[in-house]
N, C-alpha and C positions, 0 to 999 in steps of 0.2 A: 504494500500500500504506500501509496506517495501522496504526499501533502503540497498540492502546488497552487497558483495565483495565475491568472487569465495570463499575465505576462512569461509563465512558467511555461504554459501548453505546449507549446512548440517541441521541448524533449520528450513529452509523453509522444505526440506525434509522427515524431522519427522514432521511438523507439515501436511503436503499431506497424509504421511502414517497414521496417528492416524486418518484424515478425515478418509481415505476409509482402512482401516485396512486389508481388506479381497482384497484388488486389486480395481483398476478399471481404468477410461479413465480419461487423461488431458489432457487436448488440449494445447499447447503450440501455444501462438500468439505474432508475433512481427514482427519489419523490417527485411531487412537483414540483418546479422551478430550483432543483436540483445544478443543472445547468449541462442538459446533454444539449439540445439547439447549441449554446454557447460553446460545448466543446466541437458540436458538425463545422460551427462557423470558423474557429480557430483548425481545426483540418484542413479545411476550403482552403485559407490562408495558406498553411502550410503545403497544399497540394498546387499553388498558384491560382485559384482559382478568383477568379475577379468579382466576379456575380456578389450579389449580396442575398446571404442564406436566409431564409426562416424556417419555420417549423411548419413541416406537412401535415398536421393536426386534421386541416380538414381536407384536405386535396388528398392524403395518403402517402403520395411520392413527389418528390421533386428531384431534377437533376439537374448537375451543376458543371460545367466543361465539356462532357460527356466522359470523366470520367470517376466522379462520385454520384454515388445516387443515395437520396437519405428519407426514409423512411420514417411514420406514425401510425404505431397499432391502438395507440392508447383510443380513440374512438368507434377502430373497427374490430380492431381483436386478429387473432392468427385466422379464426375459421371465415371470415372476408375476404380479409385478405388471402387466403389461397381460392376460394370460391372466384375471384378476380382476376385469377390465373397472375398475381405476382409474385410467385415462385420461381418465374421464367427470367423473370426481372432481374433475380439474384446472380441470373448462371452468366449475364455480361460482364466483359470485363471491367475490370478497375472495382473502387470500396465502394463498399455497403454498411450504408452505418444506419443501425434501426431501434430507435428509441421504442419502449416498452417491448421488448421483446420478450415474451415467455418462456415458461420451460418448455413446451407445448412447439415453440416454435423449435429452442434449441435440442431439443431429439430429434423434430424431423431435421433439420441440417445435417446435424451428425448420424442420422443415417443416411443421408446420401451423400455423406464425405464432402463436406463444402468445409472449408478453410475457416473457421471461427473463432474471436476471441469475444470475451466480455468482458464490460467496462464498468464498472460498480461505482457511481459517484455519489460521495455523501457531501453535505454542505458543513464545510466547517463557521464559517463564519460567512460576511459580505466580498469577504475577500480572496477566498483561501475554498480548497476541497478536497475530501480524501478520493484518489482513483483506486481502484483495483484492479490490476486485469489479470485475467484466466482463462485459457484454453477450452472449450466447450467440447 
């Protein structure tokens, strides 16, 4: 677990990209306002990405360069979203960062072998938040 500051993200970042080098899925998990938006945004950043992120809350997916795509189950849930056939979504290249993501979700990944890590963020304070991340 790491204890970092929005101006810290960036090592978290490179350290997700050197995991999965060639792309792949992180689930982002936390309360509300937590700050998974805030860390897709600082990703973005770190991936070059110009665009300015928000939270796919109600649209479900948005994509960003074409090569992250960032994800909100929190309204739909896993059984929509694969009802939505955005499972297929997943198999493109480049990251996949998917706030609320279930355990529901992370078995089915891990049975068809998709590249996954998770991201555990607690809010320490205004300033500050603990990360975790874990192989699924």
């Amino acid at each position: 677990m790491m204890k970092l500051t929005l101006e810290q993200l960036p090592q978290l970042c490179q350290a997700l990209t050197e995991e999965l080098p060639r792309g792949g899925i992180v689930i982002l998990q936390g309360d509300l306002s937590s700050g998974k938006t805030t860390f897709t945004q600082a990703f973005a950043r770190y991936l070059g990405v110009d665009e300015a992120v928000t939270s796919p809350t109600f649209s479900l997916q948005q994509v960003y360069g074409g090569k992250l795509y960032h994800y909100d189950l929190y309204n739909y849930g896993f059984e929509k979203f694969l009802s939505l056939g955005m499972m297929e979504e997943l198999e493109r290249e480049g990251y996949h960062l998917v706030e609320w993501g279930d355990d529901t979700l992370i078995g089915w990944l891990k049975r068809g072998g998709f590249e996954t890590l998770i991201v555990k963020i607690t809010k320490c304070d205004d300033e500050s938040r603990n990360y975790e991340v874990q192989c699924a």
